[in-house]
BANULUM-488925 format. One record per residue (C-alpha): residue number from 1; x, y, z. Coordinates in steps of 0.25 Angstrom, whole numbers, always signed. Each point is the difference from the previous one (the first is absolute). Example, Ala and Ser with C-alpha at 12.3 -4.5 7.8 and 13.67 -1.06 7.14 Angstrom:
<atoms>
@n = 1	u = +49	v = -18	w = +31
@n = 2	u = +6	v = +14	w = -2
</atoms>
This chain:
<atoms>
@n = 1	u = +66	v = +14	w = +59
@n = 2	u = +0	v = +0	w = +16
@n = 3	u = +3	v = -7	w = +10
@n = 4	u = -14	v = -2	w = +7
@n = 5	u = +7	v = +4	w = +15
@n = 6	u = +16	v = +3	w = +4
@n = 7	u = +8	v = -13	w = -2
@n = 8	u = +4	v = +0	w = +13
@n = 9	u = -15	v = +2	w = +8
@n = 10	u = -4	v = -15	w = -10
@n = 11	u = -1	v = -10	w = +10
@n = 12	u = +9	v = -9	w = -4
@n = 13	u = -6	v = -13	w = +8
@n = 14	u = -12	v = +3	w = -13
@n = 15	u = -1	v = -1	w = -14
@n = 16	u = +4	v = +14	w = -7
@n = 17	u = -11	v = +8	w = -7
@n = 18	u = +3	v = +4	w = -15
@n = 19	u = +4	v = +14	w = -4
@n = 20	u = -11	v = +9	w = -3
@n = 21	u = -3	v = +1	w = -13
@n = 22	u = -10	v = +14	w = +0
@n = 23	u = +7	v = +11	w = -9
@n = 24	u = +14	v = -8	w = -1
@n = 25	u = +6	v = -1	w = -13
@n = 26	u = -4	v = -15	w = +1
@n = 27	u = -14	v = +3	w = +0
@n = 28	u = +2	v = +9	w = -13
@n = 29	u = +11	v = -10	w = -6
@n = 30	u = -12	v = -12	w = +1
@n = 31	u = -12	v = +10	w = -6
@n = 32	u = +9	v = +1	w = -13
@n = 33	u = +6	v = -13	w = +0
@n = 34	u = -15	v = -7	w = -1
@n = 35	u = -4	v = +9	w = -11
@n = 36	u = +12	v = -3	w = -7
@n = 37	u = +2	v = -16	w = +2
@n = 38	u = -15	v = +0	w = -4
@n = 39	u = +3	v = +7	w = -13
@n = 40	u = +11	v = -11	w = +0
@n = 41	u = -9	v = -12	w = +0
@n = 42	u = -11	v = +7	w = -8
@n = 43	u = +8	v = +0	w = -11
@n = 44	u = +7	v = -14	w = +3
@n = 45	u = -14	v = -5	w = +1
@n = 46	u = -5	v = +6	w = -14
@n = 47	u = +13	v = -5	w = -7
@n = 48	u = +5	v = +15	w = -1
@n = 49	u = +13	v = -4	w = +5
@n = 50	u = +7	v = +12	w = -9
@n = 51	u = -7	v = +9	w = +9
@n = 52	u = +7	v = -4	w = +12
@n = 53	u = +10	v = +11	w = +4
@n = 54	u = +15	v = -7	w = +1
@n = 55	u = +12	v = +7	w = +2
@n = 56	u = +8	v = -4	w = -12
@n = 57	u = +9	v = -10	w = +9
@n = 58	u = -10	v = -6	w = +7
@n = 59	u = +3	v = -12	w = +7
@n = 60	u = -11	v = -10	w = +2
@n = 61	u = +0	v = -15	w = +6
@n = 62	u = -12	v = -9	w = -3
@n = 63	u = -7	v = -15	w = +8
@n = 64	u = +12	v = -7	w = -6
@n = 65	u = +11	v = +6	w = +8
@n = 66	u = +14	v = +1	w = -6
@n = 67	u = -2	v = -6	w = -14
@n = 68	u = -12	v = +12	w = -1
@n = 69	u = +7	v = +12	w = +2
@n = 70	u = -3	v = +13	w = -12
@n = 71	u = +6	v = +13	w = +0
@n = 72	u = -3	v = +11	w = -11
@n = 73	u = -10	v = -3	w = -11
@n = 74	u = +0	v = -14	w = +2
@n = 75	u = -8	v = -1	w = +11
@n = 76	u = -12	v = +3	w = -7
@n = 77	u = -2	v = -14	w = -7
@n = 78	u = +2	v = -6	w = +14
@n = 79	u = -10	v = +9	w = +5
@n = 80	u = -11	v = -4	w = -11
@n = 81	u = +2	v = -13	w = +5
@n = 82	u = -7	v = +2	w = +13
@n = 83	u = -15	v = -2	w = +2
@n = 84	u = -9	v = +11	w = -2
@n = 85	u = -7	v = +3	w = +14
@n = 86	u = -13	v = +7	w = +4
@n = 87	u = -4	v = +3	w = +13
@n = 88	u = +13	v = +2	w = +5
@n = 89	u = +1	v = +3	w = +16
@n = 90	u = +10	v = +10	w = +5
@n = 91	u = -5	v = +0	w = +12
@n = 92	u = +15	v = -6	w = +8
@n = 93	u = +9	v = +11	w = -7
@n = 94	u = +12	v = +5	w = +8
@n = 95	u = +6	v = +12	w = -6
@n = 96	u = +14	v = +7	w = +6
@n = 97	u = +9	v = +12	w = -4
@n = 98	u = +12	v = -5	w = -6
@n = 99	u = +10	v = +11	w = -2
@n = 100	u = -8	v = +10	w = -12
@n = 101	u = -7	v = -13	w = -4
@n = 102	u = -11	v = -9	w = +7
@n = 103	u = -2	v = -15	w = -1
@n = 104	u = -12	v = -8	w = +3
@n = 105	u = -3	v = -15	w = +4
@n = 106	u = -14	v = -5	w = -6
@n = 107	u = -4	v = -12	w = +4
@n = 108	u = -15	v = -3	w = -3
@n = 109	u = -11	v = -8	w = -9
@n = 110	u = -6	v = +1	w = -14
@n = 111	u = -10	v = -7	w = -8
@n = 112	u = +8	v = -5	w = -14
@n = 113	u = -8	v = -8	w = -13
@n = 114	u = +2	v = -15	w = +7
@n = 115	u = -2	v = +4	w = +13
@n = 116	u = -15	v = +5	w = -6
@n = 117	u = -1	v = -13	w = -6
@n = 118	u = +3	v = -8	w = +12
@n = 119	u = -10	v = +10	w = +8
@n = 120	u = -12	v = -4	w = -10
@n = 121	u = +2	v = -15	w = -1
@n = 122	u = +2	v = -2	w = +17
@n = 123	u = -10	v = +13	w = +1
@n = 124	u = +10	v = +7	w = +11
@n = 125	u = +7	v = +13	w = +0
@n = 126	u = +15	v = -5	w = -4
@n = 127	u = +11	v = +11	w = +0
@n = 128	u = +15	v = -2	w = -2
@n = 129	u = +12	v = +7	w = +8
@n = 130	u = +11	v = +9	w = -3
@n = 131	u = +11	v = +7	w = +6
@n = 132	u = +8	v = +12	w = -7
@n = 133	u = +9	v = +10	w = +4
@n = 134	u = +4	v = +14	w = -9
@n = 135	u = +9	v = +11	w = +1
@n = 136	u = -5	v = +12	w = -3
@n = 137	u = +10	v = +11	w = -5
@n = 138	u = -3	v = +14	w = +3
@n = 139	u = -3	v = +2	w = -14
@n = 140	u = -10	v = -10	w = +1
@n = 141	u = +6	v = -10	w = -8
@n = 142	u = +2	v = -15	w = +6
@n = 143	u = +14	v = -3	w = +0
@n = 144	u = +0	v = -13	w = +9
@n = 145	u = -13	v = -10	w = +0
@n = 146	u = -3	v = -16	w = +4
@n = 147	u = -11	v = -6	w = -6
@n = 148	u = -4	v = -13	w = +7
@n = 149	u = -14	v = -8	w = -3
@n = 150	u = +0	v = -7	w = +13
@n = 151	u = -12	v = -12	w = -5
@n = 152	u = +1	v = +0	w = -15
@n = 153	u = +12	v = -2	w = -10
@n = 154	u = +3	v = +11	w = -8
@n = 155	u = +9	v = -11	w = -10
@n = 156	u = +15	v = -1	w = -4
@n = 157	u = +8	v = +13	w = -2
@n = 158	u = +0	v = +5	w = -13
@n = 159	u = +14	v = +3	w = -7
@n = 160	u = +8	v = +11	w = +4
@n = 161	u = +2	v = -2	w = +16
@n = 162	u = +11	v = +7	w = +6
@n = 163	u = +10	v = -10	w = +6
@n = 164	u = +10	v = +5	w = +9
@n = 165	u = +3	v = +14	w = -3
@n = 166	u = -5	v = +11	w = +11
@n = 167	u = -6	v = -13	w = +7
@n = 168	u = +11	v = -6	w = +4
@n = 169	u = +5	v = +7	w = +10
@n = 170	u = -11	v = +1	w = +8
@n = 171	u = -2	v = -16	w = -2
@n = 172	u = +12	v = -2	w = +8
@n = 173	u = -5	v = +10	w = +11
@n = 174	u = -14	v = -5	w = +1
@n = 175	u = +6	v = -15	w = +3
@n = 176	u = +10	v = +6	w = +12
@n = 177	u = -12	v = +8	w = +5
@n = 178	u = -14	v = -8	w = -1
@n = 179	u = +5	v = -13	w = +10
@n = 180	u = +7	v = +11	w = +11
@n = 181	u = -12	v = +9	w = +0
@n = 182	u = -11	v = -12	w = +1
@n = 183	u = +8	v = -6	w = +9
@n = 184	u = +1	v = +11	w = +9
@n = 185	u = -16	v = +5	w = -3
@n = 186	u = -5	v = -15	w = +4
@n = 187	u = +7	v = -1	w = +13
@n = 188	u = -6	v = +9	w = +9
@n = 189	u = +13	v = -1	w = +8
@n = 190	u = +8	v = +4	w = -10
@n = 191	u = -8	v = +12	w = -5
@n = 192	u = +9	v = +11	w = +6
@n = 193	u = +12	v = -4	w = -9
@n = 194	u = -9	v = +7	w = -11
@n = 195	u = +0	v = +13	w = +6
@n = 196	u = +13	v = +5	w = -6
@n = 197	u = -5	v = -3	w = -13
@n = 198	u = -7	v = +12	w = +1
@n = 199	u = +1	v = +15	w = +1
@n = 200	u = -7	v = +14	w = +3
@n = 201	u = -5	v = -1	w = -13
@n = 202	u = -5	v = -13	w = -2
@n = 203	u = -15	v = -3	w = -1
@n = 204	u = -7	v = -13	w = +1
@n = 205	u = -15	v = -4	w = -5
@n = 206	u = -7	v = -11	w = +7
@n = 207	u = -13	v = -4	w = -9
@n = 208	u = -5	v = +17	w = -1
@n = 209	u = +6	v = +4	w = +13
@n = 210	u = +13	v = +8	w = +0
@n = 211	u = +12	v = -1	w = +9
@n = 212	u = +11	v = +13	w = +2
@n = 213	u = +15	v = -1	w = +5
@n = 214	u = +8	v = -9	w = +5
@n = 215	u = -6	v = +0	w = +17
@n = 216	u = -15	v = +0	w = -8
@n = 217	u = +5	v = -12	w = -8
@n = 218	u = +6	v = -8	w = +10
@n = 219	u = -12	v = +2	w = +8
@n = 220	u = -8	v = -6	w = -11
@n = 221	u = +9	v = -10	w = -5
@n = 222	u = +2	v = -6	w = +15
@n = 223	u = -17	v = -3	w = -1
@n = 224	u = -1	v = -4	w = -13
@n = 225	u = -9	v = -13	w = +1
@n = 226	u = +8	v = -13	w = +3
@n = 227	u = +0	v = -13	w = -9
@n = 228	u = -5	v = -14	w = +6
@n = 229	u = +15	v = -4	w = -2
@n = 230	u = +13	v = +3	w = -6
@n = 231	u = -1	v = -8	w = -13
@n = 232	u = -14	v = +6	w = -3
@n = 233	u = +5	v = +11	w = -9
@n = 234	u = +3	v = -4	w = -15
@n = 235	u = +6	v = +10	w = -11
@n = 236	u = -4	v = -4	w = -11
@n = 237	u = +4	v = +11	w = -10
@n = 238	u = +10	v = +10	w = +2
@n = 239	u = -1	v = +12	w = -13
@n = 240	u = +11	v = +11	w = +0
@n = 241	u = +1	v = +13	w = -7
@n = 242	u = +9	v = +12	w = +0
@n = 243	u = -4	v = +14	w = +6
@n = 244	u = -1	v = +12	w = -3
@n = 245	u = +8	v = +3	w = +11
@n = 246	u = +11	v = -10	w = -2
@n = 247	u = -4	v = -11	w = +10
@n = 248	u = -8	v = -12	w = -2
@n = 249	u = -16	v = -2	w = +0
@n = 250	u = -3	v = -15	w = +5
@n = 251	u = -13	v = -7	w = -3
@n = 252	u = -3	v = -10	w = +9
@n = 253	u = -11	v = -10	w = -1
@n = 254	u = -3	v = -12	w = +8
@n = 255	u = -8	v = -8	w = +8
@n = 256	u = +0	v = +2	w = +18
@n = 257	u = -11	v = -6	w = +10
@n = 258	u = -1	v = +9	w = +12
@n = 259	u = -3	v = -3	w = +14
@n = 260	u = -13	v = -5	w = +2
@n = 261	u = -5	v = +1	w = -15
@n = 262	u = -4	v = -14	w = -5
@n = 263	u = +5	v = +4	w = -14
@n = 264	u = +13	v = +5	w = -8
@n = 265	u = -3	v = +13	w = -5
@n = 266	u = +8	v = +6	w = -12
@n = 267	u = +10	v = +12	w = +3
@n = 268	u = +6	v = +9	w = -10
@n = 269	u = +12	v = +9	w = +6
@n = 270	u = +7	v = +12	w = -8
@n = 271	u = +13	v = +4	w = +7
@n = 272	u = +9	v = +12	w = -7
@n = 273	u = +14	v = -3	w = +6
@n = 274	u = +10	v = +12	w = -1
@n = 275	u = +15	v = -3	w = +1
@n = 276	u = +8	v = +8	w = +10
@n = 277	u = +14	v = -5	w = +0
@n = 278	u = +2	v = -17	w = -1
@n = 279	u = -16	v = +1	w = +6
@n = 280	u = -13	v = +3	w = -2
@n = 281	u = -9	v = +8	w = +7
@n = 282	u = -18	v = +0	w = -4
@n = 283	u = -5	v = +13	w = -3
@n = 284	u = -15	v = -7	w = -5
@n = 285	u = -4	v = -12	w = +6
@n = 286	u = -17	v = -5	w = -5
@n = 287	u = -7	v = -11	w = +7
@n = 288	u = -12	v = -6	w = -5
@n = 289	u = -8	v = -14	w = +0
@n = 290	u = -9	v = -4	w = -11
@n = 291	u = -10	v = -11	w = +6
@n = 292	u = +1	v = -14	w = +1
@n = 293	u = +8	v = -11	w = -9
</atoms>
C-alpha cells in the first residue's frame, strides 16, 4: 500500500487522497479475504456451519452483546441460530493487514425466509442489514468474529455463553476508551488530541478507502465529516474481544446524524487497542456506515 503522493507535497488546506491500493499487499489481502468470507457465509447460509474453519479458541460475540459472547465449540449452536441469507452483498468490505493475519469489516445486505415473505405480500424488494467483522489467522482459520443482524432478531443466547473470562479485561478498556475517542472525533476542535493515539504503523479504513501513518491519518481524521451537533452520536453497543496480539478488538455500533444529512445513519467502528505501558495506542482502526435507521 502507497501513499498516493509524499506526505509532505498533500495540500493540507484539502481532503487527503487514500493509499493506492494497485499491487499493495491490501489489494491481495482483500482478493483472498472475499473468496474466503464468501465460503464463510455459503456454509452459514446452507446450515453447514461445521464447515466453517475456527481456530480451536475462537472467540465469537453475537447481536446480544455481552450476555452472547461463545468461544471454542460453543459457538456453533449460537451460530445456527442466525438466519440463513441469500443474495448477500460484500460490496462495503474493508479488509487490513494485521500482524500475519487480516481482519475484515462487512457491512451489507441479504435476502432471509421473512424478509421473502414480506417482499411477496407488499410486492417490494425487502432486504435486511448486517455488520460482521473476522480475524483471519494466517492459517486461514477465524480466530476472532462479530456476528451482528442489524434489522432482525436472531433470539436469546443459547446456554454456554462465556461471561467474564478473557472478556473482562477488555470490557473495562472499552468503557475508558469509547467516551474519550468520540468525544475527541465529534469536536472538530478537539480532533488533534487523537493524533498521539497513533503510530507509523497504524492504518485506518474509512467505508473502502485506506489511511497510512500517523501525518496521513491526522490529515484524514482532521476532515472526517462533522455532526449537526455534539449529542448526535449514540453508542449503542460496545462488543470486545481479545487479540491475537494481546490488545483489544472494540466493536462499536451506533447511530450519528451528519452534517447536512436529514437522517441518522447506522455506524459500525472496529478499533484494535495495543497497550504500551499504562496507555494504549491503535494499530487498526475500520470506519464504516450502513444506511439509514
Amino acid at each position: 500500500m502507497t501513499h498516493p503522493c509524499p506526505l509532505d507535497k498533500m495540500d493540507p488546506s484539502m481532503p487527503p487522497p487514500p493509499c493506492k491500493m494497485e499491487g499493495s499487499t491490501e489489494e491481495k489481502i482483500l482478493s483472498a479475504l472475499k473468496g474466503f468470507i464468501g465460503n464463510v457465509y455459503g456454509a452459514m447460509d446452507s446450515g453447514a456451519h461445521e464447515q466453517i474453519p475456527f481456530s480451536p479458541d475462537c472467540v465469537a460475540v453475537f447481536q446480544k452483546g455481552e450476555s452472547d459472547r461463545f468461544q471454542g465449540g460453543s459457538l456453533i449452536p449460537r451460530m445456527k441460530m442466525l438466519h440463513k441469507g441469500q443474495d448477500r452483498d460484500f460490496s462495503m468490505l474493508s479488509v487490513q493487514a494485521f500482524g500475519n493475519s487480516m481482519i475484515g469489516l462487512v457491512c451489507g445486505n441479504y435476502r432471509t425466509a421473512a424478509s421473502e415473505v414480506k417482499a411477496q405480500q407488499q410486492q417490494l424488494p425487502i432486504t435486511h442489514r448486517f455488520a460482521d467483522f473476522f480475524v483471519l489467522s494466517q492459517e486461514q482459520k477465524l480466530s476472532s468474529i462479530v456476528l451482528r443482524e442489524v434489522d432482525e432478531d436472531c433470539g436469546a443466547p443459547p446456554s454456554g455463553a462465556v461471561s467474564g473470562g478473557v472478556f473482562a479485561q477488555g470490557d473495562a478498556v472499552a468503557k475508558q476508551f469509547t467516551p474519550f475517542f468520540y468525544s475527541q472525533l465529534d469536536d472538530p476542535s478537539k480532533r488533534g488530541g487523537l493524533n498521539s493515539m497513533f503510530r507509523e504503523q497504524s492504518c485506518v479504513s474509512v467505508g473502502t478507502h485506506l489511511f497510512k501513518g500517523a501525518q496521513h491519518i491526522a490529515h484524514k481524521i482532521h476532515y472526517m465529516p462533522k455532526l449537526i451537533n455534539a449529542g448526535a452520536r449514540q453508542i449503542q453497543q460496545i462488543d470486545t474481544l481479545p487479540s491475537p496480539a494481546n490488545g483489544f478488538f472494540l466493536f462499536i455500533a451506533g447511530i450519528c446524524q451528519l452534517e447536512g444529512e436529514e437522517k441518522q445513519q447506522r455506524f459500525f467502528d472496529v478499533v484494535h487497542l495495543m497497550p504500551e505501558g499504562n496507555n494504549f495506542w491503535i494499530t487498526n482502526l475500520m470506519m464504516q456506515m450502513a444506511g439509514g435507521v
